[in-house]
C-alpha positions in Angstrom: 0.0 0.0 0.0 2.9 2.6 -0.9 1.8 6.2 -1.4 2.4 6.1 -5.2 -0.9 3.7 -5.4 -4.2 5.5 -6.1 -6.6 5.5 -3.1 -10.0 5.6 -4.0 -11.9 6.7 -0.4 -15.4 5.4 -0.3 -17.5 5.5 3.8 -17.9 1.2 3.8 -15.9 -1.5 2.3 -17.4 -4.5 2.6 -15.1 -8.0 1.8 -16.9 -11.0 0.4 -20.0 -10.8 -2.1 -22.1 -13.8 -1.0 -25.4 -12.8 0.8 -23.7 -11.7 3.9 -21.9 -8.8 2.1 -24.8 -8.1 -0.5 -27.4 -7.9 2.3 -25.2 -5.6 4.1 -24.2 -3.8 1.0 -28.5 -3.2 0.4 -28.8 -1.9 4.0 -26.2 0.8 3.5 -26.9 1.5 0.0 -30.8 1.9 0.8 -29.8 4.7 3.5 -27.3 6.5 1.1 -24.3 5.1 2.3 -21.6 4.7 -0.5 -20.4 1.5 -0.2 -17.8 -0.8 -2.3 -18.1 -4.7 -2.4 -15.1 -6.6 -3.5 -15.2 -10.3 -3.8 -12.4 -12.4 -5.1 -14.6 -15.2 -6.7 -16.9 -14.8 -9.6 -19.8 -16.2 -7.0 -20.9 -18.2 -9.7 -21.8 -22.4 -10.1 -24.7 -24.7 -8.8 -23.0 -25.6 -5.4 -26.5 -25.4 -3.2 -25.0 -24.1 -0.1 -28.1 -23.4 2.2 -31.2 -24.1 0.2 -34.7 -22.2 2.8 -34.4 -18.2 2.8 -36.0 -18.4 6.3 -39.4 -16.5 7.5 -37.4 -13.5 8.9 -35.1 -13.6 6.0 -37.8 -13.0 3.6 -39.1 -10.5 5.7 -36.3 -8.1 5.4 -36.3 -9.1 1.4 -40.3 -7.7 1.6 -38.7 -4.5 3.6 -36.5 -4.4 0.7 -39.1 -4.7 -2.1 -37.7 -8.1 -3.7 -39.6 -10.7 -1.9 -41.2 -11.5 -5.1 -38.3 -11.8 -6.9 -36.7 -13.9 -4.7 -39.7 -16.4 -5.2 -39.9 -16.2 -8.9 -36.2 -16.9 -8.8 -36.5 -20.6 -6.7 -36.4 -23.1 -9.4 -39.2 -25.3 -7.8 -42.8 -24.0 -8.8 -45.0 -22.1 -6.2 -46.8 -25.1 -5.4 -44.1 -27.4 -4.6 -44.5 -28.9 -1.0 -42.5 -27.5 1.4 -42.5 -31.4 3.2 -39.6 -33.7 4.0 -39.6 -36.8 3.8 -37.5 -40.2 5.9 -37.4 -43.1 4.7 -34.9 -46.3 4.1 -33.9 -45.2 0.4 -35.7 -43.1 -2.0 -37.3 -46.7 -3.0 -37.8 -48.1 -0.1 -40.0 -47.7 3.1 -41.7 -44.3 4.2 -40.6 -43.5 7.9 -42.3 -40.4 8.2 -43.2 -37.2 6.8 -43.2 -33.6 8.2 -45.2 -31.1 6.7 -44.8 -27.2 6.0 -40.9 -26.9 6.7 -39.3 -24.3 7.8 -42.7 -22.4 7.2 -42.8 -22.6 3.6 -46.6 -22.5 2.7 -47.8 -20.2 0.4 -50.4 -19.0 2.6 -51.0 -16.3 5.3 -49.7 -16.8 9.2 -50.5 -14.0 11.3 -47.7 -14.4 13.1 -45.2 -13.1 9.9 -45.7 -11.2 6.8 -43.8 -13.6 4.4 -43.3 -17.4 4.4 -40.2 -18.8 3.9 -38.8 -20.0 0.3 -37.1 -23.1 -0.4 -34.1 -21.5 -3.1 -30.5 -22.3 -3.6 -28.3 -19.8 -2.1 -26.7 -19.3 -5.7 -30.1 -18.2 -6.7 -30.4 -15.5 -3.8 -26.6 -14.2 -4.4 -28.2 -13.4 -7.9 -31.7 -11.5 -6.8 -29.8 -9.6 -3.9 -26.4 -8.5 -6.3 -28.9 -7.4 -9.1 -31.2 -5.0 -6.9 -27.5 -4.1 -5.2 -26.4 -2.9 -8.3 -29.6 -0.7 -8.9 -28.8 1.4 -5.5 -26.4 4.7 -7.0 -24.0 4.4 -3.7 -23.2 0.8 -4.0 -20.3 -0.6 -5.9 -19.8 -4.5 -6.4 -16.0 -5.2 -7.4 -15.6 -8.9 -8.3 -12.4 -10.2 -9.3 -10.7 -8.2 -6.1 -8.7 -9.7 -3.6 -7.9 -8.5 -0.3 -4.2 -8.1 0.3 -3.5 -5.8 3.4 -4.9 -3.6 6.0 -4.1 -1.2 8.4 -6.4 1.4 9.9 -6.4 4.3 12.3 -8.8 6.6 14.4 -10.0 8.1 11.4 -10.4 5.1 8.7 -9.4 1.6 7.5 -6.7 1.2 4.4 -7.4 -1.6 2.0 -4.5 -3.1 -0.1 -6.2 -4.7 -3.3 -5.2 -6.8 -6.0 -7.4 -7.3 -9.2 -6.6 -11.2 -9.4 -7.1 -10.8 -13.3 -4.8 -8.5 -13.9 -2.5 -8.5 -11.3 -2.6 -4.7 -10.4 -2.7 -3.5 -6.7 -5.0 -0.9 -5.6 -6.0 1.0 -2.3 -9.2 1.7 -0.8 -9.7 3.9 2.4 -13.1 4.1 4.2 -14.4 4.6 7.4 -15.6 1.5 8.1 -15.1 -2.1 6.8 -17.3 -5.2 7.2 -15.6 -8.7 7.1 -18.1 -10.7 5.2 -15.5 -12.9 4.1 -17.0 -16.4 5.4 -15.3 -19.4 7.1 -11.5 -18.7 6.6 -12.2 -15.3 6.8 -8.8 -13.1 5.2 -10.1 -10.0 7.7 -10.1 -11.9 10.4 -6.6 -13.4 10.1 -4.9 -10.0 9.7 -6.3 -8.4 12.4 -6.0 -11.2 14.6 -9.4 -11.9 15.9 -9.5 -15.7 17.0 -12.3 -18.3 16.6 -13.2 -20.6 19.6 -15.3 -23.8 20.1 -14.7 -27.3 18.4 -13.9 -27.9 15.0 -14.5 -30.5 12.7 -17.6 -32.8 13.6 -17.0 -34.9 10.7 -16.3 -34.9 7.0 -19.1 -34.4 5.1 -19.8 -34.7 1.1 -22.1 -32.2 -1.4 -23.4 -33.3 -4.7 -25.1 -31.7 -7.2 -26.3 -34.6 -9.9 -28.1 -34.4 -12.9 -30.5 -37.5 -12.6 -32.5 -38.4 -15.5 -35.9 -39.6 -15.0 -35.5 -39.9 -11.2 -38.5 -36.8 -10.4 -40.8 -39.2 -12.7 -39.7 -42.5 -11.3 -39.5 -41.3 -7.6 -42.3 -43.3 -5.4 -42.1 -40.9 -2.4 -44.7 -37.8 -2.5 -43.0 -34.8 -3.4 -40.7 -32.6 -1.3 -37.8 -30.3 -1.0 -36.1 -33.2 1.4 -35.6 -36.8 1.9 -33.6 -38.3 4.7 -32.6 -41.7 3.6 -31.9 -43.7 6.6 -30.2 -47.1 6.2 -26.9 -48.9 7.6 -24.7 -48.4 4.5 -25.5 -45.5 2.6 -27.7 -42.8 5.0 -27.8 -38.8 3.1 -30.0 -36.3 2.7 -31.2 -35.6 -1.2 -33.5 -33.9 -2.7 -34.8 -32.0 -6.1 -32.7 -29.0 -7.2 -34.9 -27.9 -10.1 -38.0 -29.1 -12.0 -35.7 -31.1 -14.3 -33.3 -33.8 -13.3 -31.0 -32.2 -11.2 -30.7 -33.1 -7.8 -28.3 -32.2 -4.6 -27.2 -35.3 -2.2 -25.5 -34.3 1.3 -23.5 -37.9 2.7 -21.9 -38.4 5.2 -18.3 -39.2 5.5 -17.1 -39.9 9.2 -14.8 -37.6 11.3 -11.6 -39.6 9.6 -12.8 -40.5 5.9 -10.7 -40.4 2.9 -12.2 -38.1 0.4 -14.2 -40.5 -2.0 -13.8 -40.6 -5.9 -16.6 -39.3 -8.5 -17.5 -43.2 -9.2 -17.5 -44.1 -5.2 -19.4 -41.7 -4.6 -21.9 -42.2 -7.2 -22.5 -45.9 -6.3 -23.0 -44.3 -2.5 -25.8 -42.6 -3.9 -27.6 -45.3 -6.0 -27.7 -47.1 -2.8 -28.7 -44.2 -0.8 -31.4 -44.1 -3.6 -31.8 -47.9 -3.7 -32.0 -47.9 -7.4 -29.3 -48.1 -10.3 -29.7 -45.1 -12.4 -27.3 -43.3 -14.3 -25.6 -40.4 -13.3 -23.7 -37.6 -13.8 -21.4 -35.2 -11.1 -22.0 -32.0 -11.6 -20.2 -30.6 -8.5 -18.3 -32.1 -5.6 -17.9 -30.4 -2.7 -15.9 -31.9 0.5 -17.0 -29.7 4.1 -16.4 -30.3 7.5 -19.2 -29.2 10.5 -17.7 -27.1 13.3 -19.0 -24.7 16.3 -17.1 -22.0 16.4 -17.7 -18.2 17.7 -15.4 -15.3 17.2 -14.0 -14.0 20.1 -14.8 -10.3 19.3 -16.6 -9.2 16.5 -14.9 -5.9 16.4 -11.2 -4.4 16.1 -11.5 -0.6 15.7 -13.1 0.7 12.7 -13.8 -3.5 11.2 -16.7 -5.3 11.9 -17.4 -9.0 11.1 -20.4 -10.5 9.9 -22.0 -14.1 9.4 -19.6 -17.2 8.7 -16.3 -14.9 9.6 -17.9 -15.0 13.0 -19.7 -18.0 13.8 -19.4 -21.6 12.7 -22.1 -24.6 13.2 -23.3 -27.5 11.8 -26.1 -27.0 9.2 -28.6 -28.3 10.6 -32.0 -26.6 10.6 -31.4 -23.5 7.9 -29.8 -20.7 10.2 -26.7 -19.9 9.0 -27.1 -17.9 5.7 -30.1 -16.8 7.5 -28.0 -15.4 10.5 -25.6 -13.8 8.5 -28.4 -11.7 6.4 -29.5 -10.5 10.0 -25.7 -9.6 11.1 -25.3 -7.7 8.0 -28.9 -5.9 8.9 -28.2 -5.4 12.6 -24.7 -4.0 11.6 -26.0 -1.8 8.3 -28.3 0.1 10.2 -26.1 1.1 13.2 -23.1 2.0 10.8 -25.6 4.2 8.5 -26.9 6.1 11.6 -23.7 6.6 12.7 -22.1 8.0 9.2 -25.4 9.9 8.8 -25.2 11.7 11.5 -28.2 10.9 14.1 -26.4 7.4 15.6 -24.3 7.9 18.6 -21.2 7.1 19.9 -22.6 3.7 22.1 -24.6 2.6 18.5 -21.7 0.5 17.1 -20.8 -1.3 20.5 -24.4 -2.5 20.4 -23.8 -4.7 17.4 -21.6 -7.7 19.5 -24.1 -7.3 22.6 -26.9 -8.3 20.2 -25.6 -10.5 18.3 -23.2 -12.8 19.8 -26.0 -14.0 22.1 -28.0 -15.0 19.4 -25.2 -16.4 17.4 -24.1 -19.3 21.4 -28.1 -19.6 20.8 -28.6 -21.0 17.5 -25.2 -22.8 17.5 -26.3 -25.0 20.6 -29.7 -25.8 18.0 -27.7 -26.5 15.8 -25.4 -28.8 17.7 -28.6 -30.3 19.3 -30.0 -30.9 15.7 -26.5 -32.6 14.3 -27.4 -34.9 17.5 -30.0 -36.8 14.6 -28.9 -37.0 11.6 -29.6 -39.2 9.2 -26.5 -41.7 10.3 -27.2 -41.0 13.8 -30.6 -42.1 13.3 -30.0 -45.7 11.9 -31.2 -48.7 13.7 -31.2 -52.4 12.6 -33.9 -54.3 10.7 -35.6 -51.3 9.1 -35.5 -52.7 5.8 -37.4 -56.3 5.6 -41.4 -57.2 5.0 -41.3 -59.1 8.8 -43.2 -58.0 12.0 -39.8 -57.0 13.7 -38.9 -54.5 11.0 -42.4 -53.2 10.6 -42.2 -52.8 14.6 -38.6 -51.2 14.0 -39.9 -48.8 11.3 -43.0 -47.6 13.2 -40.9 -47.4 16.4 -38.3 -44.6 14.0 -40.7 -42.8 12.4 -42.6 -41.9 16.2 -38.9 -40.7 17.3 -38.5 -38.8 14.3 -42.0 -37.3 14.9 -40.5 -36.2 18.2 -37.3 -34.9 17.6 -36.5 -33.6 14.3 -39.5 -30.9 14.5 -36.8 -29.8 16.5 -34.8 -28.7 13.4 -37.6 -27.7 10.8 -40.3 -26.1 12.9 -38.0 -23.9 15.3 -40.1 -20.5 14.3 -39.1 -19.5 17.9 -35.8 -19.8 17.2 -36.1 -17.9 13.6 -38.3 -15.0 15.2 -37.3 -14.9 18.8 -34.3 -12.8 18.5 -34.3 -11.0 22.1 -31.7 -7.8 22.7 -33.4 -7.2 26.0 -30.1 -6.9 27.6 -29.1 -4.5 24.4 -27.9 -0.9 26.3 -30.0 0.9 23.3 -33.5 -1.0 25.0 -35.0 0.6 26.9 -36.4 -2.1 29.9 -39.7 -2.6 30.5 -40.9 -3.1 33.7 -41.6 -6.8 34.0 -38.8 -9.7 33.0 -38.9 -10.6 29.0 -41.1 -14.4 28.8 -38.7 -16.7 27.9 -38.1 -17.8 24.5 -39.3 -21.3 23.4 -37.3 -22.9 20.3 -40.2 -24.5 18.6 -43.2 -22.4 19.8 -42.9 -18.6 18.7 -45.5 -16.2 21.2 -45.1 -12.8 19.5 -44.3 -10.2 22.3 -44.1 -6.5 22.1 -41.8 -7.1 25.2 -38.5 -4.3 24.6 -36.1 -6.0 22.7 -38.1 -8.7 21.0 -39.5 -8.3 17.3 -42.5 -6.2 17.1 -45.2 -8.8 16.9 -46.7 -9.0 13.2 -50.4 -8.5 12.3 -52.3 -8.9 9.0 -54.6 -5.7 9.1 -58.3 -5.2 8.1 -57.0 -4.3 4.5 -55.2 -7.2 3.9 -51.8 -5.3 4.5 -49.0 -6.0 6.9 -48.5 -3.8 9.9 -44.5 -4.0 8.8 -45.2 -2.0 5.6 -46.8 0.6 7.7 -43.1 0.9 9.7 -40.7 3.2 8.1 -37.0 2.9 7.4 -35.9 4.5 10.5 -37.5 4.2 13.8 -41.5 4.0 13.5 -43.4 5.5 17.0 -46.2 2.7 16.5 -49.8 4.1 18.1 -52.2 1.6 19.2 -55.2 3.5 20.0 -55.9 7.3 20.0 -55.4 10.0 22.2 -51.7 9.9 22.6 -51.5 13.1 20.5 -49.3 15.5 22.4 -46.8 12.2 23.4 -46.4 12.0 19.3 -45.8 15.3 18.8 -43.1 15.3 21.5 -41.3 12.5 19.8 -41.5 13.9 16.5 -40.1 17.4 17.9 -36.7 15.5 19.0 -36.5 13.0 16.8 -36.3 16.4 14.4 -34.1 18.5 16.5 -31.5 15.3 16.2 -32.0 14.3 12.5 -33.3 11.0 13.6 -35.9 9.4 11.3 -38.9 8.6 12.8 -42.3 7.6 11.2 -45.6 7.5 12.9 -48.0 4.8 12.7 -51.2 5.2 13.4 -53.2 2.0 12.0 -57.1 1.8 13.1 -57.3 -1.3 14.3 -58.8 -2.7 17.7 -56.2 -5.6 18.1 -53.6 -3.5 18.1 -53.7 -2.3 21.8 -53.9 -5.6 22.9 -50.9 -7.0 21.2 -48.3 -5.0 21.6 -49.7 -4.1 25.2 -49.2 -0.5 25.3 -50.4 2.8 23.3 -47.1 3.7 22.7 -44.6 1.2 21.1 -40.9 2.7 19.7 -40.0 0.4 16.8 -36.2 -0.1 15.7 -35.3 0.2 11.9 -34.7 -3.5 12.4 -38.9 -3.7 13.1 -37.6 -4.6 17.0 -39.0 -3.0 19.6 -36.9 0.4 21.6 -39.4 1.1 24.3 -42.7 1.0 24.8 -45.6 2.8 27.3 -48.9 3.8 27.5 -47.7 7.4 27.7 -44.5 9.5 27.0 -43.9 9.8 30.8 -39.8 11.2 30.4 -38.1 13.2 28.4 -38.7 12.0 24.7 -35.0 13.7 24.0 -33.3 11.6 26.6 -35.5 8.6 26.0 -34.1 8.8 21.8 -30.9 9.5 22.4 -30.5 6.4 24.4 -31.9 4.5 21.6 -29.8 5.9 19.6 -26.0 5.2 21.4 -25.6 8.7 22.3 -23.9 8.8 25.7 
């Protein structure tokens, strides 16, 4: 980074273009922030990576506008089943079936304004890097490794090499987000260290093209089958409406990486059928817990897999990283714009990293069954002991993997009660359940969803700052006060005001401050403090 290299200076530089960085990239670049993405791969190929967008997920995509185009974008058609299926092999004996994964049903829930969507995370890097590259402050920079960097009190100094060409380049901003994944380069340089246990076991990714196997295929349709037999166990499932189809195996802690043909024949007798096939792309991975232990050194921030580690089991770690790179956008846009204080930034590792022990231990307890882990003997024959056997699976199943595809409190319980920009209520938080999700207008918690008379979502009445939310009427002069120092700080604040009777009830109080992040700041049944004093501590400022 000698002095003799152009510096371009832009206010965020985000490293690593996969959701984490886009979604953090569309935060800033909806707020005005000028922001430059550099990734070193082309982000390009059919590798599935995580396949559900997740209920919250897909309701900061509708806060976004592109909800819709992330559906028209799955490959599966809208009426797909969003079921999974266990059995012995593909053509063998049903085990059980779970129904509306992850949420996925096309149809209304009052409890959140957008289902979740069953789509390869290639597919989503596509929606969310197009509408990226519609906002005029956002750059995207593929091709561009990161080399160096130092920073100071004032800014962060990017060495950059353009891998095509070879040419070095310098970037200086204010802020950098490390969205740089699993072997993070960010993290390495500055020396932030991951802790936990690595390396589960060994595990294999295949995308296949199958032909015939959709139109042969006994088992009712689904986005998942767990195969569950002695020599072969996996996971597969349909990656499109064609013949192309993804198979997850298992390897063991200490396995040899198998060839193409070996692991083609571990297929067919996951499948339990000889069909031909053809390897598309092979993918070895390893399943770890892991948790940075800071998530902050100076002026760089990490976000999502540079972070935090764990087995993927039960859809949460794209997922998390879109809401790290949300959590974190927001904060770093008040700040550059002006109205954040000087606290907002240190809020981002109290809120998160709590969330991040909480969903690794699910997914830890989730790896517990997997489809190896869930063998038994005699499963397979026509005789009374294996029918026993089979019923006796599919009832433990029924039991314990909800667990890892209906955990909607784990997806929507989010809690930053302890957050120092919350303001406490009086009363303790209710403690959050990870399968059953009771909305709560309880500070810190999400504000609790409601489809309204008109068919709309109370979300789309929130704005893209901080929304006072009024329940019921005459609260007048309390409104005005907020809006008078929300003004005299350049905070945005929109009012809400929706007629509707439930509304009081639900969130408990007339008054309800909503977060950009559509969690709840405070709430009362009247402005009874300063409504300066009560923003500014929303806000970080000291």
């Amino acid at each position: 980074m000698a002095d003799a290299l152009s510096t371009e200076k832009t206010q965020v530089l985000i490293v690593g273009g996969g959701p984490v960085g886009l979604s953090a990239a569309i935060e800033l670049g909806r707020r005005g922030i000028r922001t430059i993405v550099i990734e070193q791969n082309e982000r390009v190929g059919q590798q599935p990576r995580a396949k559900t967008t997740n209920v919250r997920s897909m309701e900061h995509m509708r806060r976004w506008g592109i909800a819709e185009r992330i559906r028209a974008a799955s490959p599966l058609p809208a009426d797909h089943p969003t079921d999974i299926v266990f059995a012995t092999r593909l053509f063998g004996h049903r085990l059980a079936l779970i129904a509306n994964a992850f949420y996925g049903a096309r149809v209304k829930d009052e409890r959140f304004s957008e289902p979740a969507q069953w789509i390869p995370q290639y597919s989503v890097e596509t929606v969310l890097r197009d509408f990226a590259l519609t906002l005029p402050s956002v750059s995207l920079r593929f091709g561009m490794r990161l080399d160096a960097v130092t920073q100071s009190a004032h800014g962060v100094d990017a060495g950059i090499v353009d891998v095509a060409a070879e040419k070095h380049h310098r970037i200086r901003a204010t802020y950098m987000i490390a969205a740089d994944g699993a072997r993070s380069t960010v993290r390495k340089l500055v020396g932030v260290h991951m802790e936990g246990a690595h390396a589960y076991a060994q595990n294999l990714n295949l995308v296949l093209r199958i032909p015939g196997l959709g139109r042969l295929n006994p088992q009712p349709c689904a986005i998942m089958y767990w195969l569950i037999n002695p020599d072969a166990p996996g996971v597969v499932g349909p990656m499109d409406r064609g013949d192309t189809w993804y198979a997850m195996m298992a390897l063991g802690k200490d396995a040899g990486a198998p060839t193409e043909s070996t692991a083609k024949e571990q297929v067919r007798r996951a499948l339990g059928i000889e069909i031909e096939m053809e390897v598309l792309t092979y993918h070895l991975w390893a399943a770890h817990s892991l948790i940075a232990d800071r998530y902050r050194k100076g002026r760089i921030f990490l976000a999502g897999d540079a972070c935090h580690l764990h087995p993927p089991f039960g859809g949460y770690g794209m997922n998390m990283g879109i809401a790290d790179a949300v959590d974190l956008g927001w904060k770093l846009a008040a700040t550059l714009n002006g109205w954040g204080g000087s606290r907002l930034l240190a809020s981002y590792q109290s809120e998160r990293r709590p969330i991040h022990q909480r969903v690794i231990n699910e997914a830890v307890e989730n790896y517990a069954a997997i489809p190896q882990k869930l063998v038994r003997t005699d499963l397979e024959g026509d005789d009374l002991a294996s029918v026993s056997a089979r019923k006796t699976l599919g009832a433990h199943i029924f039991d314990s993997k909800p667990r890892e595809f209906k955990t909607l409190g784990v997806v929507l319980g989010d809690d930053y009660s302890a957050s120092p920009i919350v303001i406490p209520g009086s009363d303790a938080p209710p403690p959050a359940h990870f399968m059953n999700y009771v909305p709560t207008a309880h500070p810190g918690r999400l504000a609790p969803h409601l489809w309204l008379a008109d068919g709309a979502s109370l979300y789309d009445r929130f704005g893209d700052g901080y929304t006072l939310l009024v329940t019921e009427r005459g609260a007048e002069h309390d409104v005005d006060g907020f809006v008078s120092a929300a003004r005299e700080r350049a905070l945005p604040l929109a009012v809400a005001a929706p007629e509707d009777d439930r509304l009081r009830d639900l969130y408990g109080a007339r008054l309800v401050l909503i977060r950009p992040d559509q969690h709840v700041a405070w709430r009362g049944e009247r402005l009874d403090r300063d409504p300066a004093s009560l923003l500014d501590r929303v806000r970080g400022a000291p």
